[in-house]
C-alpha positions in Angstrom: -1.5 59.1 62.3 -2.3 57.4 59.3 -5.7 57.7 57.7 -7.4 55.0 55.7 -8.7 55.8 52.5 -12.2 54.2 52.3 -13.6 53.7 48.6 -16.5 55.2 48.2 -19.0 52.7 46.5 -21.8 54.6 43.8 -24.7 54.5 45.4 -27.3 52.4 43.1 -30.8 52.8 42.3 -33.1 49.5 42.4 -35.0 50.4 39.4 -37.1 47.1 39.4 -39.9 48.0 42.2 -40.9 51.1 40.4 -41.0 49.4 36.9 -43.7 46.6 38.3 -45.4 49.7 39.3 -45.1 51.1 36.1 -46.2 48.0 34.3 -49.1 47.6 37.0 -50.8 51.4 36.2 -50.5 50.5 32.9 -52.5 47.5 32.9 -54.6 48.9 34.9 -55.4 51.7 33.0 -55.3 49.3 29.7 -58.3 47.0 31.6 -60.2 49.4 32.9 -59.8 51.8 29.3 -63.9 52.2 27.8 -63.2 52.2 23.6 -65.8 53.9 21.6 -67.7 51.3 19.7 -69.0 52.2 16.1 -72.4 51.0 14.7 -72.8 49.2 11.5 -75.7 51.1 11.1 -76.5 54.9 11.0 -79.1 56.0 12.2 -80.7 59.3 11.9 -82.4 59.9 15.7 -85.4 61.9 15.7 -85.1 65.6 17.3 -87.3 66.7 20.2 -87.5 70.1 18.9 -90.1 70.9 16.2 -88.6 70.2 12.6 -90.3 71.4 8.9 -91.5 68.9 7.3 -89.4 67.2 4.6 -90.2 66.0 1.5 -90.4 62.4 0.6 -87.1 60.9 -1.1 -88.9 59.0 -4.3 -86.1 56.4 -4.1 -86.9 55.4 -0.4 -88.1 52.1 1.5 -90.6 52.0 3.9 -91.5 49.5 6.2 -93.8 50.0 8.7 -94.6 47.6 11.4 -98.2 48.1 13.4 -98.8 47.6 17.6 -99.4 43.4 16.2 -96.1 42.9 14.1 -97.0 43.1 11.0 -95.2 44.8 8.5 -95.5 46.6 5.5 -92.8 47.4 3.1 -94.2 50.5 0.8 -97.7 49.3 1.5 -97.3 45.9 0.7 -98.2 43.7 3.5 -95.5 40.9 4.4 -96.8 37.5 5.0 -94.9 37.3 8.4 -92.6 38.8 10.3 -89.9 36.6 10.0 -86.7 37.6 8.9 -86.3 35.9 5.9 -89.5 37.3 4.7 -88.1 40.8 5.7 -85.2 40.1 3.4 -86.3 38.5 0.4 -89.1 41.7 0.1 -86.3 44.1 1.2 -83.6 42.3 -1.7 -87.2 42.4 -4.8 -87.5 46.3 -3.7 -84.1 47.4 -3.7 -82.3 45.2 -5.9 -79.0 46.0 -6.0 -78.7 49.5 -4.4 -78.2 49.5 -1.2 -77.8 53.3 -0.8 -81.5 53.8 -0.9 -82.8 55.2 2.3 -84.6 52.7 4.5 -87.2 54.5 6.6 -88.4 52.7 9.7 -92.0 53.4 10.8 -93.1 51.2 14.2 -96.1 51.8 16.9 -95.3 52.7 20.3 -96.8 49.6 21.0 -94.9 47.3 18.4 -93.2 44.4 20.5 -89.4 46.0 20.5 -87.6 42.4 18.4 -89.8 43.4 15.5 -87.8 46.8 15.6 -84.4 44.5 16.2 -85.3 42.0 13.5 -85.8 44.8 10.8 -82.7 46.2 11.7 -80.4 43.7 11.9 -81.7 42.4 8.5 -81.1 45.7 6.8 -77.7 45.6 8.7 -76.7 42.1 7.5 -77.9 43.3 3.5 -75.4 46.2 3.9 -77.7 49.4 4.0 -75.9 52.1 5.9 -78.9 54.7 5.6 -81.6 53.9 8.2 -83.7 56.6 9.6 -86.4 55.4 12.3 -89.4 57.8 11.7 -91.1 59.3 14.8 -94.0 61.9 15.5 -93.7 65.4 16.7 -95.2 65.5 20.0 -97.4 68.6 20.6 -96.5 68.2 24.8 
């Protein structure tokens, strides 16, 4: 009797299905991936619990803008409330320095661009300290 001696072949992995998986989670995951976002502005959100009072910084800019959109930068009335008037009075108060706290003062009732439009001008004249000023609630 004579036997035959069969080579045995190495079996062999296909490798190339389960690297389009691969490649498939990870562009999934890559798409579907939320990436924290950071503001150009910081701003300092007002507290729901009761807070001391703080003292007024001397060195600080005010602009307050009523339920009709007017504004008022340290009690100065602006002649509108466009943004280039918001910047030139913002540039005469602050001249240079633009580390001096900006507070932001608006009714309930003040139409909401106003709020954008003073923002995004102190944004664009490079003032990182913006706090929006709000009222303890007794309720």
């Amino acid at each position: 009797m004579k036997l035959q001696h069969h080579i045995k072949e190495e079996p062999t992995v296909d490798l190339t299905s389960l690297i389009d998986v691969v490649f498939l989670l990870l562009i999934f995951f890559m798409v579907s991936t939320t990436f924290e976002r950071q503001a150009l502005l910081k701003v300092d959100l007002p507290e729901a619990s009761v807070v001391e009072d703080r003292a007024e910084t001397p060195d600080s800019l005010e602009l307050v803008i009523d339920n009709e959109g007017r504004m008022f930068l340290n009690n100065q009335r602006l002649i509108d409330s466009e943004a280039r008037t918001i910047r030139a009075a913002i540039e005469q108060a602050a001249g240079e320095n633009r580390n001096i706290p900006l507070i932001l003062r608006a009714d309930r009732q003040t139409p909401h661009h106003h709020v954008v439009t003073a923002m995004d001008v102190a944004a664009q004249l490079g003032f990182m300290n913006l706090s929006i000023a709000t009222d303890r609630s007794d309720g």
